[in-house]
Every structure is written in structure tokens, then in C-alpha cells.
Backbone bond lengths (Angstrom), bond angles and torsions (degrees), N, CA, C in turn:
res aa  C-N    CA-C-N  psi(-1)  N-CA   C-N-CA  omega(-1)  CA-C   N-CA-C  phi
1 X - - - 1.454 - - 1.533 108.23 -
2 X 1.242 120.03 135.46 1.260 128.75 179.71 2.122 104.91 -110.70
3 X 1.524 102.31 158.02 1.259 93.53 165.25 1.901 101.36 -123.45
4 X 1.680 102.21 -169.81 1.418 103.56 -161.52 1.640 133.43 -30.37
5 X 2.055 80.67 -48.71 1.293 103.17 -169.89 1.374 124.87 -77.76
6 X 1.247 110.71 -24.42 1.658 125.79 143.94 1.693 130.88 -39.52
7 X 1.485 84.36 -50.42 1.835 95.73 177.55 1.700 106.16 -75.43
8 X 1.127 131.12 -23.90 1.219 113.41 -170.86 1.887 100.56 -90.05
9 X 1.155 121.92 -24.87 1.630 110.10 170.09 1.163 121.50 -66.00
10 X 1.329 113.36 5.21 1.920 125.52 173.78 1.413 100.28 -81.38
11 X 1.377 114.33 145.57 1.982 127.05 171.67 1.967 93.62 -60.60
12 X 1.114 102.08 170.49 1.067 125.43 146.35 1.773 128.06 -37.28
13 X 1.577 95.79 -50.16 1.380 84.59 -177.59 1.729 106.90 -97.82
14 X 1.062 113.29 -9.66 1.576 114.94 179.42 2.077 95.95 -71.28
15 X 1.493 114.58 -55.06 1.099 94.79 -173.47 1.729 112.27 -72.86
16 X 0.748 118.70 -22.23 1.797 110.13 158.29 1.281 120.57 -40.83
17 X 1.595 129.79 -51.09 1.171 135.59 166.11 1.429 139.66 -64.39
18 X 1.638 96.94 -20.34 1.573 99.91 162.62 1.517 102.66 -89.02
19 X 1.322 118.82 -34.14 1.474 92.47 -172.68 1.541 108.71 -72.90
20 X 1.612 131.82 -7.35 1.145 102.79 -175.23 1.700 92.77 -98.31
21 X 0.949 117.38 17.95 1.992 113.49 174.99 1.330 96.33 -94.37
22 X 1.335 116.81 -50.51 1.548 113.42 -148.62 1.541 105.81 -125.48
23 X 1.641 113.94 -0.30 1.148 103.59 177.55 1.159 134.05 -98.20
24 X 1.777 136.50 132.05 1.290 137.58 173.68 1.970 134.80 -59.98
25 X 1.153 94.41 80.13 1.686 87.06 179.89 2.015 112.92 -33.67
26 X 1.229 84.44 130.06 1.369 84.18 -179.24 1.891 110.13 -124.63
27 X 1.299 106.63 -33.73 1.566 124.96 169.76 1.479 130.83 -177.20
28 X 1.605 105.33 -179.71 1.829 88.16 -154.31 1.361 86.71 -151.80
29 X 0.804 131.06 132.23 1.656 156.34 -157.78 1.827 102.36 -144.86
30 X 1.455 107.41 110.28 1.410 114.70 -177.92 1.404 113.82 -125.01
31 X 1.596 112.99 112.67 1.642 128.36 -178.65 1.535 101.89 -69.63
32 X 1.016 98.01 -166.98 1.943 118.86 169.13 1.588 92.78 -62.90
33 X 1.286 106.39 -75.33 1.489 101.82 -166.21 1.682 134.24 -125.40
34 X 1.902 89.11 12.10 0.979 124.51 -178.77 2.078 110.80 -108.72
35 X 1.448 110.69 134.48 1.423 101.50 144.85 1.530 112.66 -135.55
36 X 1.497 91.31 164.61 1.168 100.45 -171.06 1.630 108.06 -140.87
37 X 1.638 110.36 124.96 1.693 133.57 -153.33 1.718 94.33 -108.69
38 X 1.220 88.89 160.31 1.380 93.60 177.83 2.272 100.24 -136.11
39 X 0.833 120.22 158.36 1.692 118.89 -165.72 1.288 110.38 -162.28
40 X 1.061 114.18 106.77 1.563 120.10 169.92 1.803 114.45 -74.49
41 X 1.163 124.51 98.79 1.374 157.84 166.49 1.414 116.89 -52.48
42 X 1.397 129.73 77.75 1.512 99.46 -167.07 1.416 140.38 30.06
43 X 1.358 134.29 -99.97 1.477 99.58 179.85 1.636 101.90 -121.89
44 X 1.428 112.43 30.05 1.739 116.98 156.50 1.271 118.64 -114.91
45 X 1.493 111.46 -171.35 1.510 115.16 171.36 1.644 120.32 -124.13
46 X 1.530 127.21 118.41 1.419 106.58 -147.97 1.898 82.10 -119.52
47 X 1.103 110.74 154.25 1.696 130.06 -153.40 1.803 85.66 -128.80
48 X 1.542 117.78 114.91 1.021 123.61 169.86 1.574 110.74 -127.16
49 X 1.535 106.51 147.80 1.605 112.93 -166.76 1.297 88.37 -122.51
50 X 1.762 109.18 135.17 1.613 110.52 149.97 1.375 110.88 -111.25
51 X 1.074 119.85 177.28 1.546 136.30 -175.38 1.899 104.34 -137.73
52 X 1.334 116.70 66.72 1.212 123.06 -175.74 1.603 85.48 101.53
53 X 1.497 98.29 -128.45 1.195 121.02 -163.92 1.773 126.27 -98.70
54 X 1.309 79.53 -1.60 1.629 106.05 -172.16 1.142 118.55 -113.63
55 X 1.571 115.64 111.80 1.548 123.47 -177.18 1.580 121.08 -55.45
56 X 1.430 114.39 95.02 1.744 98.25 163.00 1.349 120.88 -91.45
57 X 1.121 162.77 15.61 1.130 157.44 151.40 1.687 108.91 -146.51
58 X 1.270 110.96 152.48 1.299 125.34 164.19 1.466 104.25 -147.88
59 X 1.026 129.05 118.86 1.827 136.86 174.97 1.410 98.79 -136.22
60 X 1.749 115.59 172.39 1.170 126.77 177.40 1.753 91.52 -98.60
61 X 1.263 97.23 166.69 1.792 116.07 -172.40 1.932 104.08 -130.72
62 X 1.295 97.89 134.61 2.120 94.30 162.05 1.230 98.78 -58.10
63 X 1.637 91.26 167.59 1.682 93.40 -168.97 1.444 98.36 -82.17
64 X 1.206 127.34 -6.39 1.766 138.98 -152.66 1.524 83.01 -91.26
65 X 1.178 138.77 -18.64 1.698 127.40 163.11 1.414 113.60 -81.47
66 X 1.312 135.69 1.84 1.248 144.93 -154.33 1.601 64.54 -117.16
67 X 1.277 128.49 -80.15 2.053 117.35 -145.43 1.854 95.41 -55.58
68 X 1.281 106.39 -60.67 1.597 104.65 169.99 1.617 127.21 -29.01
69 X 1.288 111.69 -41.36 1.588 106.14 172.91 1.463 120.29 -65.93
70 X 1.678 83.26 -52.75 1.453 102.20 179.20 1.726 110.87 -50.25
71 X 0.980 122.35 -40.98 1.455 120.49 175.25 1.357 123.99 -65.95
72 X 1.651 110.42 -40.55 1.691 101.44 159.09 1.111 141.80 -86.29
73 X 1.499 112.49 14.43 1.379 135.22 -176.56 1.685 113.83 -65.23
């Protein structure tokens, strides 16, 4: 188990791979040409954006962005 500050010294593609080993879909928010996932991480919540098919960001999120989504959902 890793915590936040652990997960963010991972590349790009390393944290892609834990979240798809260990990560919990939690929700999915889809732009024009953007989506945007949400994944419960062991004991955080990490907010990943694609652009098509291709991951540009993956970071962890407060959980207080998790009630916010959830509310405009």
C-alpha cells in the first residue's frame, strides 16, 4: 500500500498501472473530448483525465472534490 505522497513520485505510466491494479472506479464524467474518472486508491481518491484515449493527468484529489462531483452528477 502506498499513500498520496508516494503515488505522485510514480511516471505517468506507473501511476496508470496502479490505478488500473488497485484502483476503484468510482465515476466518469465525459467532456467533448475530454473524460474525466474518479478512483479510489487505497486510502485516497485519485482524479484522472484522458484526452481521447490517452492519459494526461492522473493526481490524487480531497475527498471534498469527490462530494462536489457527486453533487453535479
Amino acid at each position: 500500500m502506498i499513500n498520496k505522497s508516494e503515488f505522485c513520485q510514480f511516471s505517468l505510466a506507473g501511476k496508470t498501472r496502479l490505478i488500473d491494479e488497485f484502483g476503484k472506479l468510482l465515476f466518469i464524467k465525459v467532456y467533448v473530448k475530454r473524460t474525466m474518472i474518479i478512483y479510489r486508491l487505497y486510502n485516497f481518491y485519485v482524479q484522472v483525465i484522458y484526452y481521447g484515449d490517452t492519459v494526461e493527468k492522473a493526481e490524487p484529489i480531497s475527498p471534498d472534490m469527490i462530494d462536489l462531483f457527486n453533487d453535479n452528477n
